[in-house]
N, C-alpha and C positions, 0 to 999 in steps of 0.2 A: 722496834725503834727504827725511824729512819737514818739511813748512812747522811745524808745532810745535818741534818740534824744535828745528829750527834758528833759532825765534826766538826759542829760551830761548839758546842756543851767541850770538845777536847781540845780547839782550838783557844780559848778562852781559858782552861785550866793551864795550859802550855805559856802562855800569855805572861801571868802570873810564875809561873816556875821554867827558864827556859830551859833548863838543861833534867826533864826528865827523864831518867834512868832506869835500867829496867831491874833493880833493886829499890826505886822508891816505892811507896806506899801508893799504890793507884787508885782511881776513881771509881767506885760502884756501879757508872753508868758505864766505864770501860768493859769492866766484869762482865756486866751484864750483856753486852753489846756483842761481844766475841761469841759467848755459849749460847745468845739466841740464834747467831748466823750459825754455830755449829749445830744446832739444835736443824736450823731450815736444812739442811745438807742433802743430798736425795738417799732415801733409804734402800736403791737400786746397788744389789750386789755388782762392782765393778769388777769383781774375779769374774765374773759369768757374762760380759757385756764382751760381743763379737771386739775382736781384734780392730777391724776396718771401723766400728763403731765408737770407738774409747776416748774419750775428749781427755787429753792433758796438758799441764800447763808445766813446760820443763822452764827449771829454775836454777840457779847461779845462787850464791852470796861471796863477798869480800869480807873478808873479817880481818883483826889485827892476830890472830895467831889461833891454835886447834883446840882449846881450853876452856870454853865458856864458864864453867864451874870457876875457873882462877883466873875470871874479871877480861876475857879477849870476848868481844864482842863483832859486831857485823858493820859495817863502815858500808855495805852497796847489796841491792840486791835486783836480780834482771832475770826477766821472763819472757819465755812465748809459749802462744798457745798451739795445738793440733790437733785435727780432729782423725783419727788413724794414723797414717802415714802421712798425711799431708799436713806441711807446717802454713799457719796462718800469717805471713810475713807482717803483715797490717795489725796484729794483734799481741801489742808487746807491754810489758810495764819494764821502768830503770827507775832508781832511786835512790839517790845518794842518804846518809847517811849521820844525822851529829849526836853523837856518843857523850859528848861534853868535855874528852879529855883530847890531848895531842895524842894522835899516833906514832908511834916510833919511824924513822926516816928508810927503815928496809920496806915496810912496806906501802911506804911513798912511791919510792925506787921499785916497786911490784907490781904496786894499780896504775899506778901514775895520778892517784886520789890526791889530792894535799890538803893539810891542816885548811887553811881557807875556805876551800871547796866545802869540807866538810862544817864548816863554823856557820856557813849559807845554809845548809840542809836541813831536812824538816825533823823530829825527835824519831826516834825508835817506834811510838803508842801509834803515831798517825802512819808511819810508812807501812806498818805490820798491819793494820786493820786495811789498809785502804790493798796490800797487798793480796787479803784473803779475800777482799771483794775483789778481785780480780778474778782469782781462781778459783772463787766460789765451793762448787763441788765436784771439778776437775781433781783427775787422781795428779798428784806432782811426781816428776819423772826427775832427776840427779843423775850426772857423775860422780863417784865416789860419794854416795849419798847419806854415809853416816856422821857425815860433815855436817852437810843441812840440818840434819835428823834431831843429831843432839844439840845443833846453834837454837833451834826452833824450838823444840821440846822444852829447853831452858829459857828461852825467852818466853815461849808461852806461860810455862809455869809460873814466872818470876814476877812478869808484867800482867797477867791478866788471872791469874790465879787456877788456871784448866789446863787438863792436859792439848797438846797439841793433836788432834784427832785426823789430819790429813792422811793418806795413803804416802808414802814416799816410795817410789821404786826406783832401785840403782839401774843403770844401764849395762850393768857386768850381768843382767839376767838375762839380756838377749845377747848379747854377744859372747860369753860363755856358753851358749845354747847353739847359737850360728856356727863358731869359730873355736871348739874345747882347743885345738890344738895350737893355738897364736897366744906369745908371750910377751903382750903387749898391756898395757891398765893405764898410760897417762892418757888425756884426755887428747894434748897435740899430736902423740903415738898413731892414737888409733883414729882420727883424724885426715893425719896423713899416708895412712894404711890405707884408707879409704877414698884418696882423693879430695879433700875437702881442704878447701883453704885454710888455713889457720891467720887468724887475723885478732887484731883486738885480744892477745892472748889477755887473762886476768882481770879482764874490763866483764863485770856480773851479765851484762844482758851479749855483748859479744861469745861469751864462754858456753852462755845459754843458745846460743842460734846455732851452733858449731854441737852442742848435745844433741841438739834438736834434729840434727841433719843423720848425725849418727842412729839417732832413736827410728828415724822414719829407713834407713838404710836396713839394719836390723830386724827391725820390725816385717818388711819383707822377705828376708831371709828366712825368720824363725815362722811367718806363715806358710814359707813352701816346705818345711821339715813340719808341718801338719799339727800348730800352734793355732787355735781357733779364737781361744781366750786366755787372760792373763792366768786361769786360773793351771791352763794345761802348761803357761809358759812354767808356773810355781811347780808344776807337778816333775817336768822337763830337768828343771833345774836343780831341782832334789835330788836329781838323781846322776848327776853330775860325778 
């Protein structure tokens, strides 16, 4: 099925229901839409794909709190892509967010999101597919990534009915591997451990560019302690 296509087929259900949720009842043509792109994904083991080689697309979300199972959902989500260590600055997705309910005013006062903002935004069905066409069959790279892990998993399950089949890798897999001995884990910490601006703190696609820099920083590191593939980073870090 084509991505046009069918986001005139969910354009036109949205249309009709604006405030789709990802506990409503979804469309068959959604369904179907998600497990064929997960279906095309490449069947290339990415444990085993050189270091310098590895296309991923590190990602951010905003959400109203860490619970998805009890109703906090994702209000922003922001990406860039890189191909190794080099980040593609030109190559970013951001997306606000409508949930269909207010957010509470803390984290108003967090993103700097506001109800408005968000009443403008496109639903949950179209941000999330049009997201995965972005990163296709890039592995996704996080901070603190069981955040993403379980927002995604739970909206994949919820709204499209499949499991969420992306790779997610935390960033504490190269930098516990570079650095065992630094007692650092927030994302502006390590950051500014590292010299990198911190900017646009809490802003999804800012938070991601500032990962990003980190992941390519790391990612150096962990190749000169003789890290070829992700798979030796997995093997490194087991043994932690």
């Amino acid at each position: 099925m084509a991505f046009e296509p069918f986001m005139q087929i969910l354009r036109g259900i949205q249309g009709k229901r604006s405030n789709i949720g990802i506990g409503d009842v979804q469309s068959t043509q959604q369904m179907a839409f998600l497990r064929n792109l997960q279906k095309e994904m490449k069947k290339e083991d990415t444990l085993k794909v050189p270091l310098d080689e590895l296309d991923v697309v590190v990602f951010d979300i905003e959400t109203t709190g860490f619970k998805p199972e009890q109703g906090d959902e994702i209000i922003s989500i922001g990406a860039i892509k890189m191909h190794g260590s080099s980040i593609h600055e030109d190559a970013t997705f951001y997306s606000l967010i409508n949930t269909g309910k207010e957010i509470p005013m803390e984290v108003v006062h967090l993103t700097g999101i506001t109800n408005m903002e968000l009443k403008e935004a496109r639903v949950f069905g179209d941000v999330l597919i049009e997201f995965l066409q972005f990163a296709k069959d890039c592995t996704l790279v996080a901070h603190h990534a069981n955040h993403e892990r379980s927002f995604m998993q739970y909206a994949s399950t919820k709204l499209f009915r499949t499991p969420f089949k992306h790779r997610i890798i935390d960033t504490s897999f190269l930098y516990k591997i570079a650095e065992p001995n630094i007692q650092l884990s927030s994302l502006e910490d390590l950051c500014m451990y590292n010299d990198i601006p911190v900017t646009g703190r809490h802003h999804a696609l800012e938070d991601a560019k500032m990962t990003a820099k980190l992941w390519s920083i790391y990612m150096e590191k962990v190749k000169m302690l003789g890290c070829e593939t992700l798979q030796d980073v997995y093997d490194r870090f087991a043994r932690i």
